[in-house]
C-alpha positions as CSV (number, residue, x, y, z in Angstrom):
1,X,35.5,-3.1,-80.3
2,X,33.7,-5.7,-82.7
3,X,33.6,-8.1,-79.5
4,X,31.7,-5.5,-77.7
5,X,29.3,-5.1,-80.6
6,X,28.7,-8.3,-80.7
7,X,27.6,-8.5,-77.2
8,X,25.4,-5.1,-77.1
9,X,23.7,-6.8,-80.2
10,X,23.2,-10.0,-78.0
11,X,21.7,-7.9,-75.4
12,X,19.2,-6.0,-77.5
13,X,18.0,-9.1,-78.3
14,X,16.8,-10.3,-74.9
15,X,13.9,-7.8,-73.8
16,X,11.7,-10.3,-72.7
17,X,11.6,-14.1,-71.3
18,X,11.2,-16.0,-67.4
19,X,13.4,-18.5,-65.3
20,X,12.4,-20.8,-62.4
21,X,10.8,-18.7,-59.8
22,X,10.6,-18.7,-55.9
23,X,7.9,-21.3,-55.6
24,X,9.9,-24.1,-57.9
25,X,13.7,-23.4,-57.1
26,X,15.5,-25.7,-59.4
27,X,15.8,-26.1,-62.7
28,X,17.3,-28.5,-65.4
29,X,17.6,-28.2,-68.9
30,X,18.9,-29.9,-72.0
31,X,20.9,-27.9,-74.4
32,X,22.4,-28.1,-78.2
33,X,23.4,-25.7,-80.5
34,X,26.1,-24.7,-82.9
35,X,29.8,-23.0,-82.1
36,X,32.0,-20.0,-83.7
37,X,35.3,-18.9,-83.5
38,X,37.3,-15.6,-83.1
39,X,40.9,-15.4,-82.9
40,X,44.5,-14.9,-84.5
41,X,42.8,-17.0,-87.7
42,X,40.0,-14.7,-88.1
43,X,36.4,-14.6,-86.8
44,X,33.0,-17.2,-87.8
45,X,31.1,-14.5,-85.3
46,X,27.8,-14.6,-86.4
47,X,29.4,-16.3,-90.2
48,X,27.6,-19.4,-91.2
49,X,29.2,-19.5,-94.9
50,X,31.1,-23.0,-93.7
51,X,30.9,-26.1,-91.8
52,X,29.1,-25.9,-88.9
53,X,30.4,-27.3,-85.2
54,X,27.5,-28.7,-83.2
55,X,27.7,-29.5,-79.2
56,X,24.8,-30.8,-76.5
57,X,25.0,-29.7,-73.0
58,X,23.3,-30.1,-69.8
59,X,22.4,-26.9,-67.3
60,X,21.4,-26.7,-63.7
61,X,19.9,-23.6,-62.1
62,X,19.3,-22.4,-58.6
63,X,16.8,-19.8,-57.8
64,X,18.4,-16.9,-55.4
65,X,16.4,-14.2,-55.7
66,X,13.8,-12.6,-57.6
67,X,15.7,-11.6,-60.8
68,X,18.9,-13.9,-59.9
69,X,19.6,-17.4,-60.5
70,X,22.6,-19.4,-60.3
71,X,23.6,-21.6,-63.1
72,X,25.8,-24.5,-63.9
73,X,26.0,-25.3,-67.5
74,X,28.0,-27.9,-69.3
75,X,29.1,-28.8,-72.6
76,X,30.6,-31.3,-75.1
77,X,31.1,-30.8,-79.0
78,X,33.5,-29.6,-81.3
79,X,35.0,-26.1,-82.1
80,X,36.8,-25.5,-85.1
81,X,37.8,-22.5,-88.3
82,X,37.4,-23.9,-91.8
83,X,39.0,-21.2,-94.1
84,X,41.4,-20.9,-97.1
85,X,44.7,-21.6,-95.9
86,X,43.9,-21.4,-92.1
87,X,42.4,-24.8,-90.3
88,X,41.4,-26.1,-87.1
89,X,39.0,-28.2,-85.0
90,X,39.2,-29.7,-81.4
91,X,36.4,-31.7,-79.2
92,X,36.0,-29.9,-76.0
93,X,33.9,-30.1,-72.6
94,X,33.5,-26.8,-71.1
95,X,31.9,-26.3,-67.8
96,X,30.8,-22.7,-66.8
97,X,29.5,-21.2,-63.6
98,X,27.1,-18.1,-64.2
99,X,25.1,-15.8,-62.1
100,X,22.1,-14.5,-64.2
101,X,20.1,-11.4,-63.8
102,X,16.4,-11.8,-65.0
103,X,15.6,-9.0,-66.0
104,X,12.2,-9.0,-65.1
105,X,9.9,-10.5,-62.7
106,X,10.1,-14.3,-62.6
107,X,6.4,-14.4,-62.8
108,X,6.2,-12.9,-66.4
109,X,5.8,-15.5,-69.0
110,X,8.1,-14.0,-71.4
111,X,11.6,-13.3,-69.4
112,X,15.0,-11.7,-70.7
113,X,18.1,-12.4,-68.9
114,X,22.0,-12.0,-69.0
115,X,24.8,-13.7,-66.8
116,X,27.9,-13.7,-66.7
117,X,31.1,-16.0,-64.6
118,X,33.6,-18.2,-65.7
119,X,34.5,-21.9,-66.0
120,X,37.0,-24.6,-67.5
121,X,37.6,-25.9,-70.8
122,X,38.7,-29.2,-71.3
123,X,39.9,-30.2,-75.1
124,X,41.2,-33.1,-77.0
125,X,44.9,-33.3,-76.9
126,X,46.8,-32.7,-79.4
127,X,50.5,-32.5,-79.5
128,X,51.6,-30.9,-82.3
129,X,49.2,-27.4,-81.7
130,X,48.9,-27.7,-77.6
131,X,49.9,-30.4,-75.5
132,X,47.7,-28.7,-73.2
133,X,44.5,-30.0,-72.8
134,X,43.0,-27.3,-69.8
135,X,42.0,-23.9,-70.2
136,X,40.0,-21.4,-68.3
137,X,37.0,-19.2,-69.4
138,X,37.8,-15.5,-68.1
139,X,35.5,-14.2,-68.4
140,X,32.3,-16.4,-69.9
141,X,29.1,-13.6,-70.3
142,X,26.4,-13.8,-72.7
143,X,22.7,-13.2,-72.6
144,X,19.3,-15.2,-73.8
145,X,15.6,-15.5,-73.7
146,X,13.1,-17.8,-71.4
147,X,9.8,-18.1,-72.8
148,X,7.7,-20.3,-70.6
149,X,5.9,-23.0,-72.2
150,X,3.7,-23.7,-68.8
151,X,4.1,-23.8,-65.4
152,X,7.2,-26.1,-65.2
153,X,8.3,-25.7,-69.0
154,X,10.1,-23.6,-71.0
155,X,12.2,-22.7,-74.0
156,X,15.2,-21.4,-73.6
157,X,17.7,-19.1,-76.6
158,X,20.9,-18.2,-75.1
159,X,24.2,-16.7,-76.6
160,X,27.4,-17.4,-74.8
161,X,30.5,-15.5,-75.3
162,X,33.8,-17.6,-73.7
163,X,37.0,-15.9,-73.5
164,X,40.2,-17.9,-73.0
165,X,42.9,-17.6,-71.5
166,X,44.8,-19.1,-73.7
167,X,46.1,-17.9,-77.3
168,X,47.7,-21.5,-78.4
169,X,44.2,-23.5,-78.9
170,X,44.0,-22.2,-83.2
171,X,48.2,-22.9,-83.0
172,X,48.8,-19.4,-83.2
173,X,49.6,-16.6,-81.0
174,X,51.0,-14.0,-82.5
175,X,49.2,-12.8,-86.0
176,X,46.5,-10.3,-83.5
177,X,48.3,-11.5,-79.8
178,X,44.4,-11.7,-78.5
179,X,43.5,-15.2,-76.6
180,X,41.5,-17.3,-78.5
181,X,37.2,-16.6,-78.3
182,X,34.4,-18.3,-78.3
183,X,30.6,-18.2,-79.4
184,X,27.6,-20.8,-78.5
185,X,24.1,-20.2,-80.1
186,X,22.1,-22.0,-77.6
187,X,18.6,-23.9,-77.9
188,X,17.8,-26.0,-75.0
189,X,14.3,-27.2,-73.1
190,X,14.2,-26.7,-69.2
191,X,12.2,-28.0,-66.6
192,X,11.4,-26.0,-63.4
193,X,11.1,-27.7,-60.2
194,X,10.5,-27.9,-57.1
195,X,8.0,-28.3,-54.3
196,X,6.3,-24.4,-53.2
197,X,4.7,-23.4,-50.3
198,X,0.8,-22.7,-50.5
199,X,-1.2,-23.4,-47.0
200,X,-4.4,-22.7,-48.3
201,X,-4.2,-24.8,-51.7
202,X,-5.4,-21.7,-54.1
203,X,-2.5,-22.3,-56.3
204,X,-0.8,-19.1,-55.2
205,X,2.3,-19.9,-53.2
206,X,2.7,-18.2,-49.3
207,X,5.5,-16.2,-51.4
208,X,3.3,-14.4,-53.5
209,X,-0.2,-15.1,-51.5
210,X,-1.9,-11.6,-50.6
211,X,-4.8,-13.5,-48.6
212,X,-3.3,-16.5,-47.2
213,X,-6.3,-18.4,-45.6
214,X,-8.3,-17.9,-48.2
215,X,-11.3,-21.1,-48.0
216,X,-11.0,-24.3,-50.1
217,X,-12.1,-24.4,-53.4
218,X,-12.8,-21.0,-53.9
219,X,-11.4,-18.9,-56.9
220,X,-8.5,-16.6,-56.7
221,X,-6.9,-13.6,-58.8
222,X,-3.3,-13.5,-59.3
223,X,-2.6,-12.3,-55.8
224,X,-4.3,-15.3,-54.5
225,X,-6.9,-13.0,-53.0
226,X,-10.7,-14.3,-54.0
227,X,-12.6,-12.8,-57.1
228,X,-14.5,-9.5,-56.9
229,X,-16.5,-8.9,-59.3
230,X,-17.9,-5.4,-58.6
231,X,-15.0,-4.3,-56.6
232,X,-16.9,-3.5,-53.6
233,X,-14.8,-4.8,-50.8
234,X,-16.5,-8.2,-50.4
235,X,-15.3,-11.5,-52.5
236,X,-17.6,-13.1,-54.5
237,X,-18.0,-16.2,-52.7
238,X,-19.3,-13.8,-49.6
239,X,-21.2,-11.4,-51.7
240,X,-24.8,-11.7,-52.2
241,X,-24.6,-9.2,-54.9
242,X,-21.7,-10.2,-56.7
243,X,-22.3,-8.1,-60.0
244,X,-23.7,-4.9,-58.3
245,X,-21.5,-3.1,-56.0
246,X,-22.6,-2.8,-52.5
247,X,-21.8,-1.9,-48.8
248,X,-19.7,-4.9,-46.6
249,X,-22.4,-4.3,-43.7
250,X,-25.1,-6.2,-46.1
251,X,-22.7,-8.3,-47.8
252,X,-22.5,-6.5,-50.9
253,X,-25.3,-5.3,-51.9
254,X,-26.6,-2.2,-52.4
255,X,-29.0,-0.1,-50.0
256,X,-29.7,2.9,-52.4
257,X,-31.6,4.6,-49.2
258,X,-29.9,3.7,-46.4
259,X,-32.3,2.0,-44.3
260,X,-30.4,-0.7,-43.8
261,X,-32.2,-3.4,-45.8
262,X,-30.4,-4.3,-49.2
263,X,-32.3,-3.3,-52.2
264,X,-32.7,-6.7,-53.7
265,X,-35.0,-7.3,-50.6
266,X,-36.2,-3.4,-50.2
267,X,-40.0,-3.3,-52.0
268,X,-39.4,0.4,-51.8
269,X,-35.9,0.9,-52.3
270,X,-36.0,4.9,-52.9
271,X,-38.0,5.7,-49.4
272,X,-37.0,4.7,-45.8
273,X,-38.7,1.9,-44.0
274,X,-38.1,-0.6,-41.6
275,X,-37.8,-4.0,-41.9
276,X,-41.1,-5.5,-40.6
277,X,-42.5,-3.1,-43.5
278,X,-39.5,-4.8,-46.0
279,X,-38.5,-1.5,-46.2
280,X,-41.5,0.6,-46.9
281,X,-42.6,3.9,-44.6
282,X,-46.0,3.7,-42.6
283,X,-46.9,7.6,-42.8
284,X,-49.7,7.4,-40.2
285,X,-48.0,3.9,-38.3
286,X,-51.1,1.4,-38.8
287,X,-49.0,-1.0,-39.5
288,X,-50.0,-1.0,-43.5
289,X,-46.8,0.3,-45.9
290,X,-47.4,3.6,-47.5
291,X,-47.1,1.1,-50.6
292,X,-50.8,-0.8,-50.2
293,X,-52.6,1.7,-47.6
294,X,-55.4,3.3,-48.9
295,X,-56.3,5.3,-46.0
296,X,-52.5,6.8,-45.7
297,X,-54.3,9.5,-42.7
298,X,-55.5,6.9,-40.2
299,X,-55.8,8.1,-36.8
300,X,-53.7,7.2,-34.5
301,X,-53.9,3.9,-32.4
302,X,-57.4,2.8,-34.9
303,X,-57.1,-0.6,-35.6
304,X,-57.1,-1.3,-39.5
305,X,-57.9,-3.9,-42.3
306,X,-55.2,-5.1,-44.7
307,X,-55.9,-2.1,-47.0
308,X,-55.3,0.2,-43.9
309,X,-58.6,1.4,-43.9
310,X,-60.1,1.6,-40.1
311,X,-62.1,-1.7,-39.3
312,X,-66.0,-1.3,-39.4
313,X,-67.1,-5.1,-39.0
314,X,-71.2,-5.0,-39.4
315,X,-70.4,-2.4,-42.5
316,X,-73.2,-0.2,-41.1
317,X,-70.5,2.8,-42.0
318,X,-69.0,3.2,-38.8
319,X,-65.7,2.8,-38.0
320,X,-65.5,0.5,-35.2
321,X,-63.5,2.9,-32.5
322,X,-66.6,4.9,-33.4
323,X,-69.2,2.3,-33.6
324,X,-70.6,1.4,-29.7
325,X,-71.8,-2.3,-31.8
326,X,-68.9,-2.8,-33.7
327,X,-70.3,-6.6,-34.6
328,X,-73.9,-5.0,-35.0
329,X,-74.9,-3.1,-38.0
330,X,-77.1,0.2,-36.8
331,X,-77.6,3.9,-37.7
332,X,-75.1,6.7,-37.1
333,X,-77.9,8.6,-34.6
334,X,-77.6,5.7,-32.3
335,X,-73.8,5.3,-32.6
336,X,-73.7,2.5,-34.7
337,X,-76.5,0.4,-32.7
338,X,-79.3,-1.2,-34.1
339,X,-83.3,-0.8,-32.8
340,X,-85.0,-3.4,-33.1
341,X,-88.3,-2.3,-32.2
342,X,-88.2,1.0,-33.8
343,X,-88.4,3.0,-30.4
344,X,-85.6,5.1,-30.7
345,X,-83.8,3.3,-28.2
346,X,-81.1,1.4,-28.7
347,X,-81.3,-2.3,-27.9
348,X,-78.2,-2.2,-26.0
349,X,-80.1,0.3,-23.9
350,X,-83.5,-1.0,-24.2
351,X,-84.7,-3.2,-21.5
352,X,-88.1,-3.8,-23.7
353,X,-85.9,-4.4,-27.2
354,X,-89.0,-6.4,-28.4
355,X,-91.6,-3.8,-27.6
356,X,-91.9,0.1,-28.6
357,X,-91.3,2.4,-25.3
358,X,-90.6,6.0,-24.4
359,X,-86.7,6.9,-24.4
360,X,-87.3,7.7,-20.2
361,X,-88.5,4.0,-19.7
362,X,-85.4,3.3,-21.4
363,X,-87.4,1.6,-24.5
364,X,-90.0,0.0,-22.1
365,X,-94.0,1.6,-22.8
366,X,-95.2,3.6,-20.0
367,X,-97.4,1.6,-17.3
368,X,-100.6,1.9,-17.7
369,X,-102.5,4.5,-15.4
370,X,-104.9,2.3,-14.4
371,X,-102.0,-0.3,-13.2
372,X,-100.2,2.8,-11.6
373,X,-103.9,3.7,-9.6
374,X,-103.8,0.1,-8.2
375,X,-100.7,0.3,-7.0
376,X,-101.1,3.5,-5.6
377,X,-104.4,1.7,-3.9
378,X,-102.6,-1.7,-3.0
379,X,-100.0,0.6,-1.0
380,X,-102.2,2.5,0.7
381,X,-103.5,-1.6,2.3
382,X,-100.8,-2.7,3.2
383,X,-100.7,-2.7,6.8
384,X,-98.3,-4.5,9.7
385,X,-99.1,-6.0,13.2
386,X,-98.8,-3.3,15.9
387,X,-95.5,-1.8,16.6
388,X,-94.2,-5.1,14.3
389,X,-92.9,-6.1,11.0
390,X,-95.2,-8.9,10.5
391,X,-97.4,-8.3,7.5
392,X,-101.2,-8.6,8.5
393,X,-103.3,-11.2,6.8
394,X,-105.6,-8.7,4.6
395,X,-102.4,-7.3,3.3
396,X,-101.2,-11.0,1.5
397,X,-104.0,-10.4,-1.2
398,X,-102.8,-6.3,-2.4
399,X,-99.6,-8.4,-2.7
400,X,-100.3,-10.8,-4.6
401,X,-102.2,-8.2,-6.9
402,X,-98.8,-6.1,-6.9
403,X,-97.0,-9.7,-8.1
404,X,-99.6,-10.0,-11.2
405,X,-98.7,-6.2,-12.1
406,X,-95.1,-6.5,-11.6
407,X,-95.4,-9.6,-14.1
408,X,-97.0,-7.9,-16.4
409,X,-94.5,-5.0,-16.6
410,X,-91.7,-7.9,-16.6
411,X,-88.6,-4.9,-16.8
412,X,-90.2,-2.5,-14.5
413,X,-88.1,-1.8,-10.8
414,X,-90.4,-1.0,-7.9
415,X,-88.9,0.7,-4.7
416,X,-90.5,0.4,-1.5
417,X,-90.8,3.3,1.1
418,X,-91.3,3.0,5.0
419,X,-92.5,5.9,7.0
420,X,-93.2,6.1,10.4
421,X,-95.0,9.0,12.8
422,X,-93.0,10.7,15.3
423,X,-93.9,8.6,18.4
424,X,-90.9,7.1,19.5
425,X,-87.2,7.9,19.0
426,X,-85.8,8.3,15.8
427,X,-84.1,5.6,15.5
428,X,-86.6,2.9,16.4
429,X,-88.7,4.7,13.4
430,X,-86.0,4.1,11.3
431,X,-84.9,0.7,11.8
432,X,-88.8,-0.2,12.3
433,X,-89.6,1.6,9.0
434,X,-86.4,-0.4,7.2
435,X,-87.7,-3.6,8.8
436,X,-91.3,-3.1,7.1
437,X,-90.5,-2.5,3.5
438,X,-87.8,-6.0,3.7
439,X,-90.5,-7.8,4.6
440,X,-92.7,-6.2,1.7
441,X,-90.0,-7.1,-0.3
442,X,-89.2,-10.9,0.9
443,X,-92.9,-11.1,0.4
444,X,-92.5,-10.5,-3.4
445,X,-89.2,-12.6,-4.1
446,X,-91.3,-15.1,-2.5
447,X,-94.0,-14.7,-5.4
448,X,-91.3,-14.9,-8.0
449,X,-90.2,-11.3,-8.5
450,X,-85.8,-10.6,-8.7
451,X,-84.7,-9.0,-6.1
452,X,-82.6,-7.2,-8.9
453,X,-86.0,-5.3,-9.5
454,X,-87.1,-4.4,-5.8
455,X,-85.3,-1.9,-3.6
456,X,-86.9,-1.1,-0.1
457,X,-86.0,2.0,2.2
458,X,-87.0,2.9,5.1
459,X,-87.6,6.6,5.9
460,X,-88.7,6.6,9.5
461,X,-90.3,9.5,11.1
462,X,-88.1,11.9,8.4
463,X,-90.7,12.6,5.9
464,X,-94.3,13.6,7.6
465,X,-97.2,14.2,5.0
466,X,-99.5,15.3,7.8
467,X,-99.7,17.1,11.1
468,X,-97.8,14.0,13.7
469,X,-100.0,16.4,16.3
470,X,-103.1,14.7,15.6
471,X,-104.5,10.9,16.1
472,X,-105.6,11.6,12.2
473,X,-102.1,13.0,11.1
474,X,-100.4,10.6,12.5
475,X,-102.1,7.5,10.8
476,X,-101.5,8.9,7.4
477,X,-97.7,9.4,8.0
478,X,-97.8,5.7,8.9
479,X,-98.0,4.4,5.6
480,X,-95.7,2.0,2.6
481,X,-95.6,3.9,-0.6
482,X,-94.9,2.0,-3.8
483,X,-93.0,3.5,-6.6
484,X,-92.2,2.0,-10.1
485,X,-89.5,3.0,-12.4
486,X,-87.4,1.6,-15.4
């Protein structure tokens, strides 16, 4: 009963320690401590009122699995009971094979452990107690602590409990008939080693590596998985937002109104935008954010300045889609068109812009009436050679009157009219009539007036101002009539 006291007591004490782990398999150590007796001449358990008995040892471990090891330990020193009227002491080697349960993780820094097997004692000879110098440990058990010192150190307390079976090592078997037991307090420094597995060099092994292919030189948690600081999903080294949690799509940042530009580059990160606008809305779509447009109500399809404001480039107050001279300054009554003679008409319509007309000359002053009667009196002298187009020779001279008008009135048109009487078909009128006023009109490019200003038609027989009955009626239907206009 005491003996199993003894060993609950050696078990409460180990609640927390570590052994070599799965990534460094082996482990050595170097051992000493002190021994105790318990047998037919009493017990030293846990007694240290007399000498003490010291011994050095050596152990070797194998990692199995996690919470079991392996472990080869052994021992030289001296065992002995120093008490009044009882006395002995032998050298010894003992050798013990253990299994050991850790238990808890490997990993933990601090790591409690039992074990328990069985082994051979060797001791000194001695004739007159035991000529036999072999006994067996049945069973050895025992418990300890690892506390790890770094990765490949540690310090290791260990209790030891060795039962014999033998009763003849204390020369007496017969005062309590139970074999002869044994007690090692344990100090010892051992090494883990051992070459572990890691493909992507984190310092996590393969064993224990949650996120195996994790990139050089970039920091890892426990698990071997990279840092995240904000817990978002995407690893620090990835995340372009590592404090401030975020969505994977935008590598971790944040997009607080879902338009799918992070906030960081959003300029207006509450409202919906797109990206050309960095995130902004364009209420009225000019093109200008919301943010910086000061005319948010554009119309549609208007063409705007930086401020969003439609474009008005002369500044004359109209907007240019309104404006017919958008690079001319002029008054809202003439659409945005400036006058420059004052005539009401605009100068993109005014074929006299230099000189004040009437809006039905289209800004060019009326003709004068006394220019209108001579042209009215050069048309009605304007005769041909019979049944001809050739002008006659007293006609050159009302010409070249007509020229000097039609100079003067530099924007003025003039149309030339044929007309025949109604001898003759209708169609030689005609063509006769059209072949007149073209050669009134070669006549005058001739002089230097555009044909852009002259346009001749010929009538023919169609339009009669007198009776075609009559020798008189018929000369006046023969006639050229000369008509100006702007």
């Amino acid at each position: 009963m005491k003996k199993l006291v003894l060993l609950c007591i050696c078990l409460a004490f180990t609640l927390i320690t570590r052994a070599q782990t799965e990534d460094k398999k082996w482990n050595i150590g170097l051992h000493g401590g002190i021994t105790q007796y318990a047998g037919d001449l009493g017990s030293d358990f846990y007694k240290f009122d007399q000498a003490w008995y010291g011994f050095g040892g050596l152990s070797v471990s194998r990692y199995i699995v996690n919470h079991f090891d392996i472990n080869l330990m052994i021992t030289k020193g001296t065992v002995g009971y120093t008490r009044t009227g009882s006395y002995f002491n032998s050298g010894f080697t003992f050798a013990f094979l253990n299994f050991k349960f850790n238990l808890l993780n490997s990993r933990n820094a601090v790591n409690p452990f039992v074990f328990v097997g069985g082994g051979i004692m060797v001791f000194d000879k001695d004739l007159e107690i035991n000529p036999h110098k072999l006994d067996w440990a049945a069973p050895s058990f025992g418990g300890g602590i690892n506390f790890r010192l770094s990765k490949s150190l540690n310090l290791n307390l260990q209790e030891t409990f060795i039962y014999s079976t033998s009763d003849k090592r204390d020369g007496n078997d017969v005062l309590t008939k139970e074999n002869d037991f044994y007690l090692l307090h344990t100090v010892g420094i051992t090494f883990n080693f051992g070459k572990k597995k890691d493909a992507d060099n984190d310092g996590v092994s393969d064993r224990n590596d949650k996120c195996p292919n994790t990139p050089v030189n970039v920091a890892v948690d426990k698990d071997g998985c990279p840092f995240d600081g904000d817990k978002d999903g995407v690893a620090d080294y990835l995340d372009a937002c590592p404090d401030i949690a975020g969505i994977i799509l935008l590598n971790g940042c944040p997009d607080k109104d879902g338009d799918g530009i992070t906030d960081k580059d959003d300029r207006c990160p509450d409202a919906v935008g797109p990206l050309s606008l960095k995130g902004c809305p364009d209420t009225d779509g000019d093109g200008v954010p919301d943010i910086d447009d000061l005319c948010p109500d554009t119309q549609a399809g208007y063409k705007v300045n930086s401020t969003g404001c439609p474009m008005d480039n002369d500044n004359d107050g109209l907007i240019n889609e309104n404006d017919r001279c958008p690079d001319a300054a002029g008054p809202e009554s003439l659409k945005g068109c400036p006058d420059t003679d004052g005539d009401g008409v605009a100068d993109i319509d005014d074929r006299c812009p230099a000189v004040v007309g009437t809006i039905a000359n289209k800004g060019c002053p009326e003709i004068a009436k006394e220019d209108l009667v001579k042209i009215t009196n050069i048309a009605s002298k304007i005769f041909f050679e019979f049944d001809s187009d050739k002008l006659k020779v007293a006609s050159l001279a009302q010409l070249d009157e007509l020229v000097v008008i039609l100079k003067k009135y530099e924007t003025a048109n003039l149309t030339i009219e044929g007309h025949a009487d109604s001898k003759g078909s209708d169609d030689y009128n005609l063509t006769l009539s059209q072949q007149r006023t073209d050669a009134v009109k070669t006549y005058l490019m001739g002089k230097g007036i555009m044909e852009s200003r002259l346009t001749a038609i010929g009538f023919g027989e169609t339009r009669p101002i007198a009776d075609n009955n009559t020798d008189a009626g018929r000369a006046k239907n023969r006639r050229v009539e000369l008509k100006t206009s702007y």
